[in-house]
BAPAPA-352215 format. One record per residue: residue number from 1; x, y, z of N, C-alpha, C in turn. Coordinates in Angstrom, 3 decimals. Atoms other than C-alpha are relative to their C-alpha. Layout:
N
- zaza;n.u;n.v;n.w;ca.u;ca.v;ca.w;c.u;c.v;c.w
- NUM;X;Y;Z;X;Y;Z;X;Y;Z
...
//
This chain:
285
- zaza;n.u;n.v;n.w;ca.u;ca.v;ca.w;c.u;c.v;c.w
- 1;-0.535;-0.985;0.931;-73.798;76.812;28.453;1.258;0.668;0.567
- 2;-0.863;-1.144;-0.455;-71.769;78.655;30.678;1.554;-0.799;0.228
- 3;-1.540;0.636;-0.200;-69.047;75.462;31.265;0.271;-0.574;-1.493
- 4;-0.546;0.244;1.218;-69.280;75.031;27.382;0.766;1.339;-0.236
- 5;-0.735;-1.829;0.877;-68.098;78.945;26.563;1.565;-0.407;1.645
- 6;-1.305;-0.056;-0.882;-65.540;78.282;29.805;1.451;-1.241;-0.608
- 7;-1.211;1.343;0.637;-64.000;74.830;28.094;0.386;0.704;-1.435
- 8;-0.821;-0.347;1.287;-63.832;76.676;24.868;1.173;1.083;0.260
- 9;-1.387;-0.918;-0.322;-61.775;80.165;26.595;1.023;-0.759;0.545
- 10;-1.326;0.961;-0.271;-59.740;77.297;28.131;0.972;-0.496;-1.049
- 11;-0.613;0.405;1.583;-58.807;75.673;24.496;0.340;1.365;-0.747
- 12;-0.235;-1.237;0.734;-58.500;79.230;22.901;1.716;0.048;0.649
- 13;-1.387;-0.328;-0.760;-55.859;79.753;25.737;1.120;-0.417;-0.320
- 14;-0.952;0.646;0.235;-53.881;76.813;25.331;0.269;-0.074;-1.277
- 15;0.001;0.236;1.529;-54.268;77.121;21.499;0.719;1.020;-0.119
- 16;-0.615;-0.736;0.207;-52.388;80.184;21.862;1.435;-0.392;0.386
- 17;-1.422;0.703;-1.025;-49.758;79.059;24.450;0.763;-0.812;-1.157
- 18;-0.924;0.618;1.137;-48.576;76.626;21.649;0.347;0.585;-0.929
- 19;-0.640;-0.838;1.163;-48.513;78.815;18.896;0.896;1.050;0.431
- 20;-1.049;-0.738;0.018;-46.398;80.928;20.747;1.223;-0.606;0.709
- 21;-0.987;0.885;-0.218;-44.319;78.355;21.844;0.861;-0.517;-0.838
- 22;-0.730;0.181;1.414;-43.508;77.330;18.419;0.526;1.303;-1.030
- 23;-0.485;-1.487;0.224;-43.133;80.885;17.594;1.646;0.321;0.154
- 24;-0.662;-0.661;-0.246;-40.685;81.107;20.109;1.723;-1.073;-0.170
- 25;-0.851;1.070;0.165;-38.613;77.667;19.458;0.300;-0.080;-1.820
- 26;0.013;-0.153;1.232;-38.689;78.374;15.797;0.596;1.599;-0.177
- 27;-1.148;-1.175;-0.517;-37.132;82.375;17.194;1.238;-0.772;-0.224
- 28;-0.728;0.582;-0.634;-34.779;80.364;18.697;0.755;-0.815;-0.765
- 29;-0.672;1.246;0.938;-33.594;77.890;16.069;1.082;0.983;-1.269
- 30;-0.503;-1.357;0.779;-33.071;81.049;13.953;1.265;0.326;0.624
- 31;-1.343;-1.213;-0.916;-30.683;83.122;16.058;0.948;-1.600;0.050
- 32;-0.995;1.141;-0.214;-28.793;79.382;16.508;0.487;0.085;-0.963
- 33;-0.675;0.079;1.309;-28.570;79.031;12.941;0.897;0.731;-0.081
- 34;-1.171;-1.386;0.284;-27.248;82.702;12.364;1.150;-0.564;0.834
- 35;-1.097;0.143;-0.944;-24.801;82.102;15.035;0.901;-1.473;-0.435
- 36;-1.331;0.762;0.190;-23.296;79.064;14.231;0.557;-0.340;-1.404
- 37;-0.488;-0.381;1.101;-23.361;79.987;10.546;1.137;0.478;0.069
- 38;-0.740;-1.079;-0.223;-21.398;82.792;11.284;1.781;-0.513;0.461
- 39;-1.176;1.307;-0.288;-17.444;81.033;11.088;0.784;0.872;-0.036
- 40;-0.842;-1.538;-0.068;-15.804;85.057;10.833;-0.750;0.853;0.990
- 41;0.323;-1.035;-1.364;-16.128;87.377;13.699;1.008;1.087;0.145
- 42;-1.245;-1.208;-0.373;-13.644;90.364;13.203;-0.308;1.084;0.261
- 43;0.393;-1.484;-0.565;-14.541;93.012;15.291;1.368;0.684;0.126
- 44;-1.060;-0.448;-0.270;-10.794;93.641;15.556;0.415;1.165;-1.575
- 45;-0.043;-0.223;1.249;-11.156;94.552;11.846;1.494;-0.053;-0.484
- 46;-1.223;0.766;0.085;-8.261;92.707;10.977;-0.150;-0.316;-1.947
- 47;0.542;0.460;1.208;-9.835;91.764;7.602;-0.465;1.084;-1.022
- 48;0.625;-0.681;1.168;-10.748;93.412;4.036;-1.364;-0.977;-0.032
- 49;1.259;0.669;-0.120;-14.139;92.503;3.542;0.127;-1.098;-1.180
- 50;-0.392;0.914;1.057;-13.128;90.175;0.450;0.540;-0.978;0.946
- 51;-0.602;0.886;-0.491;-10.843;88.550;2.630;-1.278;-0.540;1.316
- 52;0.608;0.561;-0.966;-13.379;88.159;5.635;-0.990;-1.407;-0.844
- 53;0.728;0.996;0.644;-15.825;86.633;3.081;0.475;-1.074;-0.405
- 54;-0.841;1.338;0.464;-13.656;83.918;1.293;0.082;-0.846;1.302
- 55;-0.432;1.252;-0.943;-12.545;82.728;4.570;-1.172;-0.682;0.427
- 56;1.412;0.582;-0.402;-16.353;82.519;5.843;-0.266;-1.213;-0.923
- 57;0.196;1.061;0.595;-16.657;80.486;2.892;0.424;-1.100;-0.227
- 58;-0.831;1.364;-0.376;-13.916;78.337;3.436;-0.644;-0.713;1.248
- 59;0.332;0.535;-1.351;-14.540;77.636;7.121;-1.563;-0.671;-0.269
- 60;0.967;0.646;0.503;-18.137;77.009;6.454;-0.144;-1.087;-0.872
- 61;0.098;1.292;0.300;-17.441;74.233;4.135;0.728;-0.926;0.415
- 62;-0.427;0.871;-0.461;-14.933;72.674;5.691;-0.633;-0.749;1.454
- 63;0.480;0.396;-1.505;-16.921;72.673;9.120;-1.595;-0.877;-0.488
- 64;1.167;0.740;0.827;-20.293;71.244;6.666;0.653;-1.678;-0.515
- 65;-0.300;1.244;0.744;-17.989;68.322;5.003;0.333;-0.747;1.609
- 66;0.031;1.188;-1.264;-17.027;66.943;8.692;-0.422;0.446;1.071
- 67;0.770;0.052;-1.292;-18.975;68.103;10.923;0.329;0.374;1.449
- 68;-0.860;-0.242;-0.799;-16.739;69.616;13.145;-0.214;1.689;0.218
- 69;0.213;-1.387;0.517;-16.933;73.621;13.615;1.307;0.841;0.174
- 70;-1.450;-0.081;0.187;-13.792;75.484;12.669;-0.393;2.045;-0.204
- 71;0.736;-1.342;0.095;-14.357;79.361;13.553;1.774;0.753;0.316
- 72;-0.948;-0.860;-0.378;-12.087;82.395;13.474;-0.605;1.220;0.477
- 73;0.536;-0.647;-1.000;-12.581;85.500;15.947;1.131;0.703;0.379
- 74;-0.814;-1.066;-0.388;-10.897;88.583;16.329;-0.702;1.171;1.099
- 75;0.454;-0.142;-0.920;-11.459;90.598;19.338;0.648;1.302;0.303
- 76;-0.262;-0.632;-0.361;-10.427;94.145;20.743;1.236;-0.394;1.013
- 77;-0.739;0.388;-0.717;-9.386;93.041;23.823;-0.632;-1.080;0.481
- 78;0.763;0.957;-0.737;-10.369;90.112;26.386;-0.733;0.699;1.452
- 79;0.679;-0.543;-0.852;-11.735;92.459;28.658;0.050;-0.172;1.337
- 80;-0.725;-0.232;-0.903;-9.899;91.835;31.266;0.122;-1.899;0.769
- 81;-0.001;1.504;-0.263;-10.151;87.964;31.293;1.022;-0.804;-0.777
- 82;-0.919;0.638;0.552;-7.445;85.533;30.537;-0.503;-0.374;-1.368
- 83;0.162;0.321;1.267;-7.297;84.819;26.802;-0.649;-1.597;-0.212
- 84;0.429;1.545;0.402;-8.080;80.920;27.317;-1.266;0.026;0.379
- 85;1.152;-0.531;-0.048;-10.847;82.100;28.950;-0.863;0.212;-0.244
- 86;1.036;-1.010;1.211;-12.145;84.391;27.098;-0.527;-0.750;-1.114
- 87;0.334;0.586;1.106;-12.009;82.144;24.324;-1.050;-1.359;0.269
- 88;1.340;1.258;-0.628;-13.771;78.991;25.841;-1.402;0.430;0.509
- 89;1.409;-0.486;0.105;-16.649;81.311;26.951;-0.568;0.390;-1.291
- 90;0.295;-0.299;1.645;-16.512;82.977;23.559;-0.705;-0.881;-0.660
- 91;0.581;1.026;1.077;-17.176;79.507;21.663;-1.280;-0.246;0.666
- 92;1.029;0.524;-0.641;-19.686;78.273;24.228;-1.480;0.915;-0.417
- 93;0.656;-0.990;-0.187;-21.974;81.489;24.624;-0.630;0.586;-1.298
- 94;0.107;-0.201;1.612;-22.102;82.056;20.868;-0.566;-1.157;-0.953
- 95;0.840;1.178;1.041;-23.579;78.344;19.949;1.259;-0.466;-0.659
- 96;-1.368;0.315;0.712;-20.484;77.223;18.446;0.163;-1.878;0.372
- 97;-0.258;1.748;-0.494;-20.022;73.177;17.895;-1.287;-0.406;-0.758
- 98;1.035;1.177;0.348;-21.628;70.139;16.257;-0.507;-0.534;1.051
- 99;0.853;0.763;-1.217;-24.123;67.923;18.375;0.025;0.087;1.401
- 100;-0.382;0.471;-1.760;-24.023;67.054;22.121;1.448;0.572;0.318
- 101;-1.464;-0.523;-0.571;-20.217;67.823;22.471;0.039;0.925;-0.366
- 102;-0.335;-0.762;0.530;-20.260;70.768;20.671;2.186;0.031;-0.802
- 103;-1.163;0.151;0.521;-17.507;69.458;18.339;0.514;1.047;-0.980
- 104;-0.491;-0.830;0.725;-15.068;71.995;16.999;1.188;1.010;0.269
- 105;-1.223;-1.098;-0.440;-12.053;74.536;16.957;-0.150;0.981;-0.432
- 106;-0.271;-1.038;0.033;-11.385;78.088;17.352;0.806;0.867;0.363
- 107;-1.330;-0.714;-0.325;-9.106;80.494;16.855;-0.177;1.425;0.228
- 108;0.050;-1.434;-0.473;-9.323;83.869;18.604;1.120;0.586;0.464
- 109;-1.008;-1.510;-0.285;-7.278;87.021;18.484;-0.545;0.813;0.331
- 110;0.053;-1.277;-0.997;-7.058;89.406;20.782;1.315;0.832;0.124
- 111;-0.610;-1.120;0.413;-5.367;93.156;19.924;0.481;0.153;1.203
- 112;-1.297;-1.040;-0.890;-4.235;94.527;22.721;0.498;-1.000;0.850
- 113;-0.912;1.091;-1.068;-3.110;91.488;24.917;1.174;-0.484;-1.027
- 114;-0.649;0.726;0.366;-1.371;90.346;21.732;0.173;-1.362;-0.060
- 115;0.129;1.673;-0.124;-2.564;86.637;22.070;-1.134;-0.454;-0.429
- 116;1.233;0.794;0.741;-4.583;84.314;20.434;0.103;-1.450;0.973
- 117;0.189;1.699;-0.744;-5.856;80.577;21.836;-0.960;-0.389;-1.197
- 118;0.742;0.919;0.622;-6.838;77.743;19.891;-0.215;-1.129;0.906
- 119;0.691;0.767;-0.831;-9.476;76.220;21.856;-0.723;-1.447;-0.690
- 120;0.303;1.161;0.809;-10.861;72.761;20.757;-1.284;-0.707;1.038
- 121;1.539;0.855;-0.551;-14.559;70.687;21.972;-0.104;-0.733;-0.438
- 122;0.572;0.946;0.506;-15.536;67.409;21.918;0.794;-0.695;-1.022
- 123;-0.701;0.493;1.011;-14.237;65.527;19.077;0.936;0.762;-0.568
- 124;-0.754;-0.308;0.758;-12.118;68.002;17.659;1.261;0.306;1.189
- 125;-1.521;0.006;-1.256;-9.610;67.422;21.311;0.499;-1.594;-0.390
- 126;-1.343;1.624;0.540;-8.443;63.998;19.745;0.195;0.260;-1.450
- 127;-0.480;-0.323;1.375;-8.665;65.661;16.039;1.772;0.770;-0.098
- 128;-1.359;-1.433;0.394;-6.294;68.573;16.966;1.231;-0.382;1.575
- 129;-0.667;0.073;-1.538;-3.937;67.312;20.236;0.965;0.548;0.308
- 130;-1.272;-1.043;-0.170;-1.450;69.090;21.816;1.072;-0.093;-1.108
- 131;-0.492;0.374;0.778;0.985;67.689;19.491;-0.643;0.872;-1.135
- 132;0.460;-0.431;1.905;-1.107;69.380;15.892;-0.342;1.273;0.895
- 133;0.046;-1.738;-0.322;-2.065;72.502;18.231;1.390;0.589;-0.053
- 134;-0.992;-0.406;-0.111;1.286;73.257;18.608;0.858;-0.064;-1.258
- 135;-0.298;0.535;1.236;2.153;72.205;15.043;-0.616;1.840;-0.748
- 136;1.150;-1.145;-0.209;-0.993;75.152;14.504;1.002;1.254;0.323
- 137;-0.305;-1.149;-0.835;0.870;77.444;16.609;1.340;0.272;-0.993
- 138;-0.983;-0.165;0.516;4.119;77.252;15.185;0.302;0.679;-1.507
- 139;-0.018;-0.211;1.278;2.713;77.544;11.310;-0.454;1.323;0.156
- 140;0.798;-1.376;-0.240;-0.005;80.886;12.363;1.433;0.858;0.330
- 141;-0.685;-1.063;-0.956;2.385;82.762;14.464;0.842;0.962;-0.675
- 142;-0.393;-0.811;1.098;4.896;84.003;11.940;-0.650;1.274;-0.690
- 143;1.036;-1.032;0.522;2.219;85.725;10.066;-0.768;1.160;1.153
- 144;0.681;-1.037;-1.401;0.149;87.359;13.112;1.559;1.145;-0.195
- 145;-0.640;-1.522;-0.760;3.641;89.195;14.318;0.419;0.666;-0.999
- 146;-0.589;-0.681;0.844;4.522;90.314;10.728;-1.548;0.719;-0.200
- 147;0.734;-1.040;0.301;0.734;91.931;10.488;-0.814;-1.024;-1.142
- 148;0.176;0.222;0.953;-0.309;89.603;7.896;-1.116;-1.029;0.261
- 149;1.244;1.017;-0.609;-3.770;88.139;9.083;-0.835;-1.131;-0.858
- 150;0.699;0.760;0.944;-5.172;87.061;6.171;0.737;-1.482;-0.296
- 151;-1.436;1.259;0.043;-2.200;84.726;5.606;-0.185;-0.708;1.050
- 152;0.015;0.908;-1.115;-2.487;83.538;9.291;-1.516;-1.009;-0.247
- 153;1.341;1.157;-0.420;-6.208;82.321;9.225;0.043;-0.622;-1.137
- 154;0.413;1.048;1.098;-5.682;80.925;5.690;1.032;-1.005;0.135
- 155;-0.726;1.287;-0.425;-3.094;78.597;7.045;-0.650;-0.805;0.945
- 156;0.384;0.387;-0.895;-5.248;77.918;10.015;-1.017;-0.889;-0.249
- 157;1.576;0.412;0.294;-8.279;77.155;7.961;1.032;-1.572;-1.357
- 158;-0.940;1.448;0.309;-5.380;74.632;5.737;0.116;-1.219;1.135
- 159;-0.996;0.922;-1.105;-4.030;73.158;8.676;-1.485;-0.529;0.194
- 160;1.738;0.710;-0.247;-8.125;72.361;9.925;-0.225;-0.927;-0.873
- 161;0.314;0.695;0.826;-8.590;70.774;7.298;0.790;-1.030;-0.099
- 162;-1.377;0.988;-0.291;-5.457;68.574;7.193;-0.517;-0.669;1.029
- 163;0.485;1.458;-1.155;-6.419;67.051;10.758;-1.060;-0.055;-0.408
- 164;1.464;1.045;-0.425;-9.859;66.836;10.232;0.392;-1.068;-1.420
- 165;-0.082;0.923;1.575;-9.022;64.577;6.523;0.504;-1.238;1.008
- 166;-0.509;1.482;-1.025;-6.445;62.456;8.641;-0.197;-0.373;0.982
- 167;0.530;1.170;-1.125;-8.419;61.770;11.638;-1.308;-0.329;-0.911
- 168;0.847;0.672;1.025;-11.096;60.845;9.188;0.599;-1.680;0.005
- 169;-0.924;1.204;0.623;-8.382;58.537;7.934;0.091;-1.391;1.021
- 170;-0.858;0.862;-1.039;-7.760;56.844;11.306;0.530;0.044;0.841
- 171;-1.552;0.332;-1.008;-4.688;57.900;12.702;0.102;1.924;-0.087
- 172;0.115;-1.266;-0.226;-5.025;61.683;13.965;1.659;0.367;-0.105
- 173;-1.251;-0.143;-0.258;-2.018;63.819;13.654;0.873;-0.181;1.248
- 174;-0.348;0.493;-1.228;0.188;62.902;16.833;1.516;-0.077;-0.175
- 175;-1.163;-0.041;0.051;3.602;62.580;18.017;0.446;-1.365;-0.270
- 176;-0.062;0.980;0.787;3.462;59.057;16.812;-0.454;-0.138;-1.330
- 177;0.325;0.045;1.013;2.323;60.402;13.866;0.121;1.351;-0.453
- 178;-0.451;-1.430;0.016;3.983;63.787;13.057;-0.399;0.287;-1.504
- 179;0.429;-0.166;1.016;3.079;65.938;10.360;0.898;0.637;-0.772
- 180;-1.147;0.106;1.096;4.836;67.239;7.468;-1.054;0.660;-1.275
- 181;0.817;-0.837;1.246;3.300;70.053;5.092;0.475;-0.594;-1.205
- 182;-0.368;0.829;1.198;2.746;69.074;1.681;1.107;0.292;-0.823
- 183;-0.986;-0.058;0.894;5.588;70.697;-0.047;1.252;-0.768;0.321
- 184;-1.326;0.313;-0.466;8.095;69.092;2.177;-0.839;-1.946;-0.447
- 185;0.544;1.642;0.963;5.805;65.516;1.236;0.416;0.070;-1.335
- 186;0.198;-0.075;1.589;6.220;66.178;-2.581;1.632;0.149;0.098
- 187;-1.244;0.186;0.243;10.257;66.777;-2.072;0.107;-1.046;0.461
- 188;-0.335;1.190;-0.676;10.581;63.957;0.354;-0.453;-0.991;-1.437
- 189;0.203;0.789;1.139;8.517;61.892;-2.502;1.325;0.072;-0.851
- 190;-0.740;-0.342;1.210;10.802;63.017;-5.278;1.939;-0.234;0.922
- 191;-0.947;0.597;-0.291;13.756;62.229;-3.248;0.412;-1.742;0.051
- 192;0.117;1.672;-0.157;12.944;58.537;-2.486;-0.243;-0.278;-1.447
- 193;-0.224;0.428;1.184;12.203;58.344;-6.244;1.205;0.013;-0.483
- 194;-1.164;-0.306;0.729;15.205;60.000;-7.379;1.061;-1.284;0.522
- 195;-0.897;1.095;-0.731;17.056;57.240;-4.514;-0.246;-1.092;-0.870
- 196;0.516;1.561;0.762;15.058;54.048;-6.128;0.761;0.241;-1.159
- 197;-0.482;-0.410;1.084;15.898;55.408;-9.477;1.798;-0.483;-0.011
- 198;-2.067;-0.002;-0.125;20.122;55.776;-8.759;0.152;-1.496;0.204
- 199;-0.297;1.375;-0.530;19.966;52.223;-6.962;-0.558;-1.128;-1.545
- 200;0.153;1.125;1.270;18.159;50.324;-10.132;0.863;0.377;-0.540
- 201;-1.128;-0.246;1.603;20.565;52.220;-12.840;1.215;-0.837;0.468
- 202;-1.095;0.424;-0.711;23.463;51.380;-10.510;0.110;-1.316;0.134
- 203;0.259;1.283;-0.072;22.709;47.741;-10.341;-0.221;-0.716;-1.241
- 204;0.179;0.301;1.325;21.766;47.690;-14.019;1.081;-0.052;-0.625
- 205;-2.193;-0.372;0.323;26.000;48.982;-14.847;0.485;-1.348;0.434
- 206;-0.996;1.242;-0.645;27.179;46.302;-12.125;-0.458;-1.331;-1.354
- 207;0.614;1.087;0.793;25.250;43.558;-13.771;0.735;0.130;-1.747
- 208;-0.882;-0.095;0.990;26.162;44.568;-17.113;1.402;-0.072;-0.344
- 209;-0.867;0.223;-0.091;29.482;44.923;-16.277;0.638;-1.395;0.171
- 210;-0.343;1.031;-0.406;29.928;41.584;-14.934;-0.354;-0.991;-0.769
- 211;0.644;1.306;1.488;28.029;39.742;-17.984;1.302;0.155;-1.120
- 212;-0.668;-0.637;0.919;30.630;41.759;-20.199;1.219;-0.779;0.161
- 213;-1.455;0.339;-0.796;33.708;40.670;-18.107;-0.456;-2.029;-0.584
- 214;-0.139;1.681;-0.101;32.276;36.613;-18.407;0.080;0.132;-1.462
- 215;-0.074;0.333;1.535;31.812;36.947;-22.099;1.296;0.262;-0.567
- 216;-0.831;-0.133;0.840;35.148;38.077;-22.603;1.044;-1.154;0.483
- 217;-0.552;1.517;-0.677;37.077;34.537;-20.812;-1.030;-0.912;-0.701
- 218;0.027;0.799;0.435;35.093;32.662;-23.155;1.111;0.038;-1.577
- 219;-0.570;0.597;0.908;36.978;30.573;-25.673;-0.414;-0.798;-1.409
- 220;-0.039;1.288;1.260;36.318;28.886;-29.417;0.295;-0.972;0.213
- 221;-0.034;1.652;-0.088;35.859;25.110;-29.134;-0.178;-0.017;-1.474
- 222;0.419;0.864;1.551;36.671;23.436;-32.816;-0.922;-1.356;0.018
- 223;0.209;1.075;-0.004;35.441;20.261;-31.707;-0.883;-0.516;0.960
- 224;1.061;-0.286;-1.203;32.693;18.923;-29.435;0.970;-0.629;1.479
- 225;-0.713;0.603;-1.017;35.481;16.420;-27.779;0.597;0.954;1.034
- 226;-0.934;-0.901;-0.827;37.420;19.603;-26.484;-1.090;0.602;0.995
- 227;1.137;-0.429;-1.022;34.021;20.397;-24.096;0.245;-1.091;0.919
- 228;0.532;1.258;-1.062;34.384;17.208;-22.365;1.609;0.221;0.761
- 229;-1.173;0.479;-1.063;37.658;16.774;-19.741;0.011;-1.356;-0.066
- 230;-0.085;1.370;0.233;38.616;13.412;-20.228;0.518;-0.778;1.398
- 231;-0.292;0.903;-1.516;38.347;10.972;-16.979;-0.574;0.859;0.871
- 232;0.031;-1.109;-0.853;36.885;13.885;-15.328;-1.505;-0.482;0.871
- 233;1.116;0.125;-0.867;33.425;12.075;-14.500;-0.164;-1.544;-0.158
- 234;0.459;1.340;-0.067;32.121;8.417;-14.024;-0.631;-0.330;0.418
- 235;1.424;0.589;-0.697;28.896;6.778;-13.074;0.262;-1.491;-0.043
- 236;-0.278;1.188;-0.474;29.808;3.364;-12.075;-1.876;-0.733;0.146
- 237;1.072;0.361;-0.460;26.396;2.741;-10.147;-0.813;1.138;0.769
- 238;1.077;-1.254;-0.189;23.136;5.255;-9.165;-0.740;-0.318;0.778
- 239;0.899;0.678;-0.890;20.850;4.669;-6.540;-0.875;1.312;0.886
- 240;0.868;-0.761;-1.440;18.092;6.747;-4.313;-0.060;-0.743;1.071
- 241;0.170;0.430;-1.602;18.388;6.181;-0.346;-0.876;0.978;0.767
- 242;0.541;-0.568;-0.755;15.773;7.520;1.740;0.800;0.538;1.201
- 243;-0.871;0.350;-1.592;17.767;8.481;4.988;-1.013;0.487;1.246
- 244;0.955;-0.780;-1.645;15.584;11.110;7.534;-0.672;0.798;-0.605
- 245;0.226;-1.138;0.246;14.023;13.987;7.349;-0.347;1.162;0.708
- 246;-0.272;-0.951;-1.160;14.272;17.098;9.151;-1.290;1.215;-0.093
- 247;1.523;-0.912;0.153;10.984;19.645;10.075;0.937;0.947;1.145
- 248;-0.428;-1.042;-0.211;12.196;22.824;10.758;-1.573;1.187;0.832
- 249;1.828;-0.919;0.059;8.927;25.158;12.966;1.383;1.283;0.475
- 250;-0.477;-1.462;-0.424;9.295;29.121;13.264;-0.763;0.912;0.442
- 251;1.493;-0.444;-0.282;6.722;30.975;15.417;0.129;1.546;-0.898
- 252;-0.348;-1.389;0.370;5.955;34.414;13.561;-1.088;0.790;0.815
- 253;0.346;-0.858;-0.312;5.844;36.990;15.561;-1.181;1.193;-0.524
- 254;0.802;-0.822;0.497;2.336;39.243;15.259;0.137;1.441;0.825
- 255;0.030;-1.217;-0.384;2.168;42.699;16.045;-0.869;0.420;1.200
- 256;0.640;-0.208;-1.108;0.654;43.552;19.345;-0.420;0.917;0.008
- 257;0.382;-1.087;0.117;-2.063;46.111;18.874;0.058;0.766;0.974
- 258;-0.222;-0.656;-1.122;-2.283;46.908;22.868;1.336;0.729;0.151
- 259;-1.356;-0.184;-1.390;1.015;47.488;23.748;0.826;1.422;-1.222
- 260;-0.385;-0.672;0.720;2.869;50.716;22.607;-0.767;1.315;-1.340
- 261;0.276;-0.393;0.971;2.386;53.390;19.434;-1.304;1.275;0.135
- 262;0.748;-1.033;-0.172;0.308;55.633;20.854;0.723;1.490;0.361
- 263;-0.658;-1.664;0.274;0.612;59.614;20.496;-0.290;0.563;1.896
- 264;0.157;-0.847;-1.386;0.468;62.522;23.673;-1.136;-0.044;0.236
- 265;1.164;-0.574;-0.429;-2.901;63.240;23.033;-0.496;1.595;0.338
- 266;0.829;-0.793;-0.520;-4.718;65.623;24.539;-0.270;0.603;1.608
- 267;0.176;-0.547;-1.331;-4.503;67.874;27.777;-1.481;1.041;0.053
- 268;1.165;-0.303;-0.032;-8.183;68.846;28.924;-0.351;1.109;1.204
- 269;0.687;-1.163;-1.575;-9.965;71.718;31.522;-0.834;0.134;-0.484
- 270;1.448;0.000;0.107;-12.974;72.275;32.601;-0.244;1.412;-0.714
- 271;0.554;-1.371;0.705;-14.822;75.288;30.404;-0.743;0.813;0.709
- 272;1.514;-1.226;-0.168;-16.122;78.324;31.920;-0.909;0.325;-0.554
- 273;0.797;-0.040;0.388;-19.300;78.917;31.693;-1.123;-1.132;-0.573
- 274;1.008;1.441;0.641;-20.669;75.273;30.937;0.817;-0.603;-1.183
- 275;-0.319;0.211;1.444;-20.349;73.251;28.041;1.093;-1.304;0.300
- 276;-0.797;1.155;-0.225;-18.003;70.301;29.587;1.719;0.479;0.381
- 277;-1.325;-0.070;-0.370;-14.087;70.200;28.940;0.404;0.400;-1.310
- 278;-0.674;-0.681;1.125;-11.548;71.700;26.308;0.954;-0.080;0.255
- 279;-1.579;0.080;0.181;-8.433;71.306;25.129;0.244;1.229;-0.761
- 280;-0.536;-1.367;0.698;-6.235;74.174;23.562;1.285;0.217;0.314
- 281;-1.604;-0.191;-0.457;-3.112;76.075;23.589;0.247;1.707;-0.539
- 282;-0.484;-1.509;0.548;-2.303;80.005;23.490;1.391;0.396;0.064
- 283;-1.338;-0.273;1.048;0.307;81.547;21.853;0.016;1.961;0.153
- 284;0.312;-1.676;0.267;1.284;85.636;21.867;0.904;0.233;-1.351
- 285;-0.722;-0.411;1.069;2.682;87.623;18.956;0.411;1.510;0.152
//
């Protein structure tokens, strides 16, 4: 009796131990979620609450359709730690990132240093490479030093979207593959039309012109004799001769996928605090 009531407080025990194990891994899954829900962080209060929300809702679907995590993060100060720093612990420490690599980019501002870094993990350091961070940097920055935040992260949360579509595609943005906002695509288009366009009309005139010009050097024939030149041809005798024949080869050149056509890429460091390596690039305003 006494090692049946001891095997059952044994099973009671461990029957607890699990349920609070799953308790505490089912805690735990929670607070992850929240956290890497969470794709707005403006403690800097940089944001109208309209504007914080929209963007949450942007970022959140764009970081759901590829899988990538695309966060913005405003900050007091860095607390006395370099901004690249700050920001690579920031993403880490906070759950931030898809799968194993924790794939994804973020953009944190920080008030009183005046600097932001866009840090990048895992797959999103061959999405976004020095080359499209700096692309990034160039489009945000404007906005930040005129005050105009909302404007900055809704270009930021454009531009995200842009590389993640075209490394989807294949061929990541790169300095073998430079980019080119869409309004300046849609003139460029409409130029090369307007070009094609000028070159057919222009070719359609010549041509015309030159049919116009032969039709006017023709002459009225009364008679069919006056078509012929008289003595002008004679066939005596006709014959086919085989003689040689000549084989012409031409190797064609194929395109050599190894060699050449590749972009900068991607400059990498190790991440404080864990979490592997990161690419990025900070910027002040």
């Amino acid at each position: 009796m006494k090692t049946e009531s001891a095997g059952r407080r044994l099973a009671n025990r461990q029957l607890k131990l699990l349920v609070l194990l799953l308790l505490g891994l089912y805690c735990f899954g929670l607070c992850a979620s929240a956290a890497n829900d969470t794709k707005v962080v403006d403690e800097a209060g940089l944001l109208t609450y309209e504007e914080e929300q929209e963007l949450q809702e942007r970022l959140s679907g764009i970081a759901e359709e590829y899988q990538s995590d695309v966060v913005v993060a405003t900050v007091d100060s860095c607390r006395g730690m370099d901004v690249q720093s700050f920001t690579d612990r920031y993403y880490y420490e906070n759950g931030y990132g898809y799968g194993p690599e924790i794939d994804g980019i973020i953009l944190l501002v920080s008030m009183q240093e005046r600097r932001f870094h866009l840090a990048t993990r895992g797959s999103a350091i061959d999405t976004f490479t020095d080359y499209g961070l700096e692309v990034i940097d160039d489009e945000i920055t404007p906005y930040l030093r005129e005050g105009e935040y909302a404007k900055a992260f809704e270009t930021f949360a454009d531009l995200a979207e842009e590389f993640l579509e075209e490394d989807e595609n294949g061929l990541p943005y790169d300095t073998n593959h430079v980019y080119e906002d869409r309004s300046a695509r849609l003139v460029n288009s409409m130029i090369h039309f307007m070009f094609a366009m000028g070159i057919g009309l222009f070719a359609a005139i010549v041509t015309l012109v030159v049919l116009f010009q032969q039709l006017r050097s023709v002459h009225v024939k009364n008679e069919a004799r006056d078509y012929v030149r008289s003595g002008s041809f004679r066939v005596t005798r006709a014959n086919d001769i085989f003689l040689y024949r000549t084989v012409s080869r031409r190797k064609i050149e194929r395109e050599n996928s190894s060699g050449g056509g590749h972009g900068g890429g991607s400059m990498t460091h190790s991440a404080p605090g864990g979490g592997g390596r990161a690419g990025g690039r900070s910027g002040s305003f």
